[in-house]
N, C-alpha and C positions, 0 to 999 in steps of 0.2 A: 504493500500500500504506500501511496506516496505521502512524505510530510508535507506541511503547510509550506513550506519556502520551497518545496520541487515542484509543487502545483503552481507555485507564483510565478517561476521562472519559466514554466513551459507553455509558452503561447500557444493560441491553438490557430489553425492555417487558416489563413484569411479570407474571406467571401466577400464578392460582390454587394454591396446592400442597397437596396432601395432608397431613392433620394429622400422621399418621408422615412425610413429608417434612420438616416445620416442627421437629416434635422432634429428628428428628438435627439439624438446621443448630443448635439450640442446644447439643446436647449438644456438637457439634464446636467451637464458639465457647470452650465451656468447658476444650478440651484435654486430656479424661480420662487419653487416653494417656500424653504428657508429665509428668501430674501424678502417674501412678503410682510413681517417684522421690520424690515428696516425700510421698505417703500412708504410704511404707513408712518413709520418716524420720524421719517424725512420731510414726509408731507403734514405731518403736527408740526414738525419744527419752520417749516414755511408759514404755514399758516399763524401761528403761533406770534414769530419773529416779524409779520409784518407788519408796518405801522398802522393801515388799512385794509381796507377787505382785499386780500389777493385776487389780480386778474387768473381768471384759469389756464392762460397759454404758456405764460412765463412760471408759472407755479408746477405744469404740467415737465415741461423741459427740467429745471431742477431737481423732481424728481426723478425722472427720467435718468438724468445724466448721474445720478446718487445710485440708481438702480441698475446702468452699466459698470461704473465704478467697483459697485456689491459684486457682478457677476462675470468681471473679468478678474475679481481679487479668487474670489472661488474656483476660476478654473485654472489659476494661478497656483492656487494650494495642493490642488489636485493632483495638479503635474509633476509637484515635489513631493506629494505622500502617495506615489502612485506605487509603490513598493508596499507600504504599512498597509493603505487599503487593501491591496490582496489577501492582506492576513487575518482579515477582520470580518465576519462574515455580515454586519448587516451593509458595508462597502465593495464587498468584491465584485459584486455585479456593477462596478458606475465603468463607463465607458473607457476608461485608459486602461486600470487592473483590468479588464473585461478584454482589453485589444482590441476594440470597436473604433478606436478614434488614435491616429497617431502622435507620439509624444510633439514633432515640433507642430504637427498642425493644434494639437491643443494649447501648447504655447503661443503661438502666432494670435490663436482667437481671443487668450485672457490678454494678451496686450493690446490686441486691438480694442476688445471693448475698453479697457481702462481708460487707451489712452481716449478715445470717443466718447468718455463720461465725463472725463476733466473737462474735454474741449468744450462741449455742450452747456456746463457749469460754469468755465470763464466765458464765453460767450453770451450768455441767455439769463446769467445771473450775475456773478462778478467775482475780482480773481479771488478775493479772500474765501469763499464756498469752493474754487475748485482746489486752493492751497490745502484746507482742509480735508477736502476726496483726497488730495496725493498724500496725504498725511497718514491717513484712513490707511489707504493701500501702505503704504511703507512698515508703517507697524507693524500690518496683519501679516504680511511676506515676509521682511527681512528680520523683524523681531520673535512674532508669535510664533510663527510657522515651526522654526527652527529649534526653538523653545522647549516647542513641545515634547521635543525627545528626550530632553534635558531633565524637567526641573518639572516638580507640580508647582511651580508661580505661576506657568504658562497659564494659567488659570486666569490667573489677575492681570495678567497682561493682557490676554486675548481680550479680557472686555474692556481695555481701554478701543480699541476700534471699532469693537462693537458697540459702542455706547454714542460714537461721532457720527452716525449719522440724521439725528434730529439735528446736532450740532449744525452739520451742513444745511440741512434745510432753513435753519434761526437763522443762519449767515446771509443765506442766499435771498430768504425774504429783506431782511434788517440790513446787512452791508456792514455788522458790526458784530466782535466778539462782546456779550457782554453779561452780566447776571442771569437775563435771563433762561439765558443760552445754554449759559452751565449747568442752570438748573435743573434743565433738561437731560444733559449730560450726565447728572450724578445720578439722578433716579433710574435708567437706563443700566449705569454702569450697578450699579448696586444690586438693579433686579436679577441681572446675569449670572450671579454667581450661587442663589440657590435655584438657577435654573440649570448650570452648567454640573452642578454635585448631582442631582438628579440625573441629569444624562450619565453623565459619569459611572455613577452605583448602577444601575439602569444595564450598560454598556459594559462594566469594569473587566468582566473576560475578553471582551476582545479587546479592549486595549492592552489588559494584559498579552495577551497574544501577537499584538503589535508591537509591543516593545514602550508605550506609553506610559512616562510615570505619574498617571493623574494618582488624585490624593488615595483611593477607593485601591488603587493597586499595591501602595507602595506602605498602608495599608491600611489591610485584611477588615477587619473589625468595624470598620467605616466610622468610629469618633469623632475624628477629625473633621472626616467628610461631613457631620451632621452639625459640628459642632464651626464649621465655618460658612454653610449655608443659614443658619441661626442668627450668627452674627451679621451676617449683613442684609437679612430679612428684615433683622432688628431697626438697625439704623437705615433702612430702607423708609420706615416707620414717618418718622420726622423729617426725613429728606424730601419725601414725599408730597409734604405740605408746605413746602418753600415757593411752588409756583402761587400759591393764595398769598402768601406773604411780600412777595416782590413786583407782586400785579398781575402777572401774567392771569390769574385766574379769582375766581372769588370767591366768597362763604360757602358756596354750593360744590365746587368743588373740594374746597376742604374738610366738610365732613365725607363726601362722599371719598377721597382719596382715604381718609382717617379707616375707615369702614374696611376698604379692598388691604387696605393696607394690614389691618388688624388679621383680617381672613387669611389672605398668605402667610402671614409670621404664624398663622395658628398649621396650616398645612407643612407650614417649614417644621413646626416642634415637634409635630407628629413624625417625622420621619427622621430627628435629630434622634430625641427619642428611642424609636425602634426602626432601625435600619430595612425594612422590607423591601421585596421591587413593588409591592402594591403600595405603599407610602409614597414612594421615588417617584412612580406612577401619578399617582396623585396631585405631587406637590409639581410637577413638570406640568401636566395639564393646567394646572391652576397658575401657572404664573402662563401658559399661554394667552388664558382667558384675562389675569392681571392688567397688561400693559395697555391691548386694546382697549379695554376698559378705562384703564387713566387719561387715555389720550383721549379718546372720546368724552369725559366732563368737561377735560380741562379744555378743549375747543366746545364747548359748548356757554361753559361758565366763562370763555373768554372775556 
């Protein structure tokens, strides 16, 4: 029987594919689904950042070019964990481990969109929004990516990019870094890390298997993992309610942030608590359902 790295390395002989077969394996490369979270971020953080009610062409375009940016960084990643992925089984079927799409054609495509996000961004919005996308991208490639093999920081690192892009959108409305932007920024960045332990425990075999030293591998018992999703669920709490505080939003969304906010730290201690995958489960869905949620008061209670 062959081991998991004999199966990685032996490609299997290459087929003709249908041109609608070839356009999905790119569009999967680009990870639409996953980037649906940061489309809507981008577009809270436009909307949000604008002084007045945004036009929809130029609000459309900055998402947009936020949303190439997201899906050239993704098949950027890909390209470089195209090794780990084979090892991992809920990855091995994505298009590059799989042999469906060639290594420089799938680098060619994550530069091309990138660089077609930024442009789109300084163009249609202004430079300081696409300085931010390059920013976005820099982190997630040359810091996180690499990271990851290393260190469980990679943790905390990864959602610094992940967290920039409402950033981008506040900029690209507003033309300015500034409070309220960030504030955006932290809530974001905060929520990610007991959505990230979740994934993690969730996954933890197969990044075991990949050679990943998230918290959940390195280890066993998952304390740590419970006990640093906790922490920043916590402080997630009060950060939470800094957009009612600096304007951005009002009374209404401050209780109702208080509310979502309370719910999560309650799904987070359940799973700090007792490590299950039905808890991990849980507290992952529920920080899905989380964000959209905020972002919808807090453009409401604008």
């Amino acid at each position: 029987m062959k081991n998991a790295h004999a199966e990685a390395a032996a490609a299997p002989i290459q087929v003709a594919r249908r041109p609608a077969g070839r356009l999905a394996d790119y569009v999967a490369l680009a990870k639409p689904r996953l980037n649906v979270l940061v489309v809507a971020s981008s577009a809270a953080g436009y909307y949000l950042g604008s002084p007045s009610t945004p036009q929809l062409t130029p609000m459309a375009l900055a998402v947009g070019g936020t949303a190439l940016v997201a899906g050239g960084a993704a098949v950027l990643n890909q390209v470089y964990e195209r090794d780990t992925d084979a090892l991992m089984m809920r990855t091995r079927r994505r298009p590059l481990p799989d042999h469906r799409v060639g290594i420089d054609e799938a680098r060619a495509f994550g530069i091309a969109l990138a660089a077609a996000g930024i442009a789109v961004l300084s163009l249609s919005a202004n430079l300081l929004a696409a300085l931010v996308a390059a920013a976005t991208l820099v982190i997630y490639l040359a810091v996180y990516t690499p990271l990851k093999r290393r260190s469980a920081l990679s943790t905390l690192v990864g959602a610094v990019p992940g967290a920039l892009p409402p950033l981008i959108g506040w900029t690209a409305g507003r033309g300015a870094l500034d409070t309220g932007g960030w504030t955006l920024f932290a809530i974001v960045f905060l929520w990610q890390i007991p959505h990230f332990m979740a994934i993690a425990w969730i996954y933890r075999d197969d990044y075991r298997r990949a050679g990943f030293p998230m918290l959940p591998v390195v280890e066993p018992d998952g304390a740590r993992t419970g006990r640093q999703a906790l922490l920043y669920a916590l402080a997630l709490v009060p950060v939470s309610l800094l957009p009612a505080l600096v304007g951005v939003s009002g009374l209404v969304y401050f209780w109702c942030a208080l509310v979502l906010g309370v719910m999560f730290l309650a799904l987070t201690a359940r799973f700090a608590a007792v490590r299950s995958e039905g808890r991990a489960r849980a507290l992952f869905y529920g920080s899905l359902l989380y964000l959209p949620l905020i972002w919808a008061v807090m453009i409401l209670d604008h």
